[in-house]
C-alpha positions in Angstrom: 0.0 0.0 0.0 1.1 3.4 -0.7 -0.8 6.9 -0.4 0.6 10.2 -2.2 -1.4 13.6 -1.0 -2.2 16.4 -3.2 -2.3 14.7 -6.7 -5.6 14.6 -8.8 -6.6 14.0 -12.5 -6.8 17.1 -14.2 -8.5 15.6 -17.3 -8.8 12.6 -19.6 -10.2 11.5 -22.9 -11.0 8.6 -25.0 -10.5 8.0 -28.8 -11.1 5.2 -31.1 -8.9 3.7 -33.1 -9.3 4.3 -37.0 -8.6 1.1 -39.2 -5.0 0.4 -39.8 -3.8 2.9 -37.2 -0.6 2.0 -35.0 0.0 1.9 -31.4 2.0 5.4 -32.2 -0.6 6.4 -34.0 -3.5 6.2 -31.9 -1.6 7.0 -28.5 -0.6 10.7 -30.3 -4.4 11.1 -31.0 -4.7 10.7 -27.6 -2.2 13.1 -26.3 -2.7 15.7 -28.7 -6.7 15.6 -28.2 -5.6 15.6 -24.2 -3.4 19.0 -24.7 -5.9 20.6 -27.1 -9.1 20.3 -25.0 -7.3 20.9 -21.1 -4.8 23.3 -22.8 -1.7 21.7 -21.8 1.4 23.5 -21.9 3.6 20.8 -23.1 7.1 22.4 -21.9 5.5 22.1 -18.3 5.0 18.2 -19.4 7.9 16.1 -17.8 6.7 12.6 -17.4 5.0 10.7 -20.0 4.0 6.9 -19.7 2.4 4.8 -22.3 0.9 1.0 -20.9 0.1 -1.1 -23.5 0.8 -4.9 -24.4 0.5 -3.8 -28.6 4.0 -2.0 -28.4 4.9 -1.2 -32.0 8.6 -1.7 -31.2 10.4 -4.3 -28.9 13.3 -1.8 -28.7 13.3 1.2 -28.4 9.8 2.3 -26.2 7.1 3.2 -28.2 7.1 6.5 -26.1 9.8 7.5 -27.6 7.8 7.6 -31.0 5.0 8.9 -29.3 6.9 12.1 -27.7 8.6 12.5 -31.1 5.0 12.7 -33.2 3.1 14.7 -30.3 6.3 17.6 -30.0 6.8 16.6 -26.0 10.4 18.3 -25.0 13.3 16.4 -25.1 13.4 16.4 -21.3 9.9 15.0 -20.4 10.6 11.3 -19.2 8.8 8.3 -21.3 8.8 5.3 -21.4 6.4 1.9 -22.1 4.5 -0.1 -18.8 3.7 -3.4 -20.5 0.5 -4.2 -18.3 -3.6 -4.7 -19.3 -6.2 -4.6 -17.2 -4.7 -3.3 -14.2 -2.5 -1.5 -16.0 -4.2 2.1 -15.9 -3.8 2.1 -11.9 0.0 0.7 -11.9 1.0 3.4 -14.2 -1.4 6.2 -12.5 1.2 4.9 -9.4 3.8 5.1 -11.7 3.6 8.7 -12.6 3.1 10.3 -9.6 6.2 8.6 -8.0 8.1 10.1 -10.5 6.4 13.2 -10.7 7.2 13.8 -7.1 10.5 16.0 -7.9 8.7 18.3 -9.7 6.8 21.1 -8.7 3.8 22.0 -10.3 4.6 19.3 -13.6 2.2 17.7 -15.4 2.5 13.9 -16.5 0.7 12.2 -18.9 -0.7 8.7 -18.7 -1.7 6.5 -21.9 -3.2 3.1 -22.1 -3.6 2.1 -25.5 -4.9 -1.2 -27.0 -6.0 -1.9 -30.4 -9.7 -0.6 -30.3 -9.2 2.8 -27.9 -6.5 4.9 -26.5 -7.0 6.7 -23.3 -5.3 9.7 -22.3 -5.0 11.3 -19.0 -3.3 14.3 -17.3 -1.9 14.3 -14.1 -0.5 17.3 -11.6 -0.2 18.6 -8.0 -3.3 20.7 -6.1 -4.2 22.2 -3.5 -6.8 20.3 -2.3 -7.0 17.9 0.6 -7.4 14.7 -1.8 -5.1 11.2 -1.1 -4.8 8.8 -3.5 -4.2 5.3 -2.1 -2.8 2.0 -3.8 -3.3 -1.1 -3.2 -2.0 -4.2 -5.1 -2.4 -8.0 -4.6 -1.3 -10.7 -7.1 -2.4 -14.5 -7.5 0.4 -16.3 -9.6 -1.5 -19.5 -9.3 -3.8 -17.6 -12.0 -0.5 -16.5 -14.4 -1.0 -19.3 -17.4 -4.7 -17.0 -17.5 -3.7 -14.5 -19.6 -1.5 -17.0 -21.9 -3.8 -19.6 -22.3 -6.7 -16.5 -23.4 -3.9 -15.1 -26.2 -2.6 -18.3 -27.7 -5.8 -20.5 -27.2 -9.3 -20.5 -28.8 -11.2 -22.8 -25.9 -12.8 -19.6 -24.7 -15.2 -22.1 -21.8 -12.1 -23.2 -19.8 -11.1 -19.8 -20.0 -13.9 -18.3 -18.8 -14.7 -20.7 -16.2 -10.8 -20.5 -14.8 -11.2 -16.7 -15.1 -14.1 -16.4 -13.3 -12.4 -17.5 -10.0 -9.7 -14.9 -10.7 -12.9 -12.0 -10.7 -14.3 -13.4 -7.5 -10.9 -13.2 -6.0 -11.0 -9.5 -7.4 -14.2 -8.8 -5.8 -13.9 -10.2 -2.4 -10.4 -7.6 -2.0 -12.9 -4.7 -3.3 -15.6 -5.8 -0.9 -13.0 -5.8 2.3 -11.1 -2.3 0.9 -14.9 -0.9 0.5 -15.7 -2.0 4.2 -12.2 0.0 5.5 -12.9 3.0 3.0 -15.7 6.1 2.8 -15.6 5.5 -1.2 -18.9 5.6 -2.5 -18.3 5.7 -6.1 -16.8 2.3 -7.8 -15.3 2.7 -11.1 -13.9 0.1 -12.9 -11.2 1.0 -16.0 -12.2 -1.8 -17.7 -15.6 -2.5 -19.5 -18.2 -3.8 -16.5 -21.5 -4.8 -16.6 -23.8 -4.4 -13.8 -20.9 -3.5 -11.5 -19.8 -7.0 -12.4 -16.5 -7.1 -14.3 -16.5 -8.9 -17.7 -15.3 -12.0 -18.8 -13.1 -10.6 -21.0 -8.9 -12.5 -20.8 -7.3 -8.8 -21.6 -8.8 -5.0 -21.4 -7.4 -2.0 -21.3 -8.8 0.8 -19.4 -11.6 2.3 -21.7 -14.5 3.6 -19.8 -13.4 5.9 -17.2 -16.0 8.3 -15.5 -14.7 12.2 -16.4 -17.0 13.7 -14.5 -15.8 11.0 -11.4 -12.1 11.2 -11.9 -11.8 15.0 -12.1 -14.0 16.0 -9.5 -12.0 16.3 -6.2 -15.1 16.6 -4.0 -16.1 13.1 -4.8 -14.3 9.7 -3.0 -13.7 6.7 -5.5 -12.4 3.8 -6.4 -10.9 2.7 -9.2 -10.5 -1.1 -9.4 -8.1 -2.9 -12.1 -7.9 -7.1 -13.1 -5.1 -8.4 -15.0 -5.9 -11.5 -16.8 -2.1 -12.9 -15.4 -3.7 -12.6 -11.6 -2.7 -9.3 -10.9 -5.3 -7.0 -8.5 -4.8 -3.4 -8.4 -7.4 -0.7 -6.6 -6.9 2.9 -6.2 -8.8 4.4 -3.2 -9.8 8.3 -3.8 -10.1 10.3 -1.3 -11.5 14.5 -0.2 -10.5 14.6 3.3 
């Protein structure tokens, strides 16, 4: 567990991924629509992260492509997360920790898969808000997100996957019970508060309103298909 004060999520946005586009390609819509529609002063920019398991390059980061295409400065910090679903909340981690150094920088977070990019901007306040992180890993559940990339017998998978969810749920249920966080969100698709059976997702349907609002407590909750758990407790004190 680890808690950084004063932090919040300035802004974030969502784009689709046209036919044909690259990993580079999509993640710069992202970023570019992100600077355009918060006004981001992009010398003021000095930590930018991409997470994604579709890198368009095994050496160097696709980052590095990224900051080139979106004019970042050639000191802003960037470099590739390989994580899925709870990818969003490592990174969100990530950033801050190395944001810390800075005062009043911006970082940018991507996650990017091969339908949406999501884009979000990160910074110091002056509000009373904590950000809390909590992570918990099952390695009994690691051939999971293998088996759902390799392997067609979707059943087994779901049925072995399942136990992985319930596993996620009871740790929300028992951080929910210790937390005034009335707002759940999950970065990944969800259904009925109930997180879908899908092996690998990238965060794509973040609240706006929720995440940018510092008067409202929340909790974002994150499943990788390897048996990785990640929850991010959001709080006004």
């Amino acid at each position: 567990m680890s808690t950084y004060k004063g932090y919040k999520i300035d802004g974030i946005i969502c784009v689709d991924n046209a036919q044909g586009e690259t990993t580079t390609d999509i993640s710069s819509k992202a970023v570019d629509k992100l600077i355009r529609e918060y006004d981001v002063d992009i010398d003021n920019v000095r930590v930018m992260l991409l997470v994604t398991q579709d890198e368009d390059f095994l050496f160097p980061s696709t980052a590095f492509a990224v900051q080139a295409k979106t004019q970042m400065t050639t000191d802003c910090m960037v470099y590739d997360i390989n994580l899925g679903g709870d990818g969003f909340i490592t990174g969100l981690e990530t950033l801050i920790g190395l944001l810390i150094p800075y005062d009043n920088s911006k970082g940018i977070i991507i996650t990017a898969d091969k339908e949406k990019a999501v884009a979000a901007l990160v910074g110091k306040c002056n509000e009373d808000i904590t950000m809390t992180f909590y992570h918990r890993s099952y390695p009994e559940y690691w051939d999971i997100a293998w088996q759902s990339r390799w392997n067609d017998e979707r059943i087994y998978i779901k049925e072995k996957y399942n136990l992985l969810r319930d596993k996620a749920l009871e740790y929300i249920d028992e951080l929910l019970s210790q937390n005034d966080s009335p707002k759940l969100l999950f970065p990944q698709q969800c259904i009925e508060d109930k997180i879908i059976d899908t092996p690998v997702s990238i965060p794509i349907m973040l609240s706006e309103t929720c995440v940018t609002n510092s008067k409202d407590n929340y909790t974002l909750c994150g499943m990788g298909a390897g048996g990785a758990i990640s929850l991010m407790v959001c709080g006004h004190v």
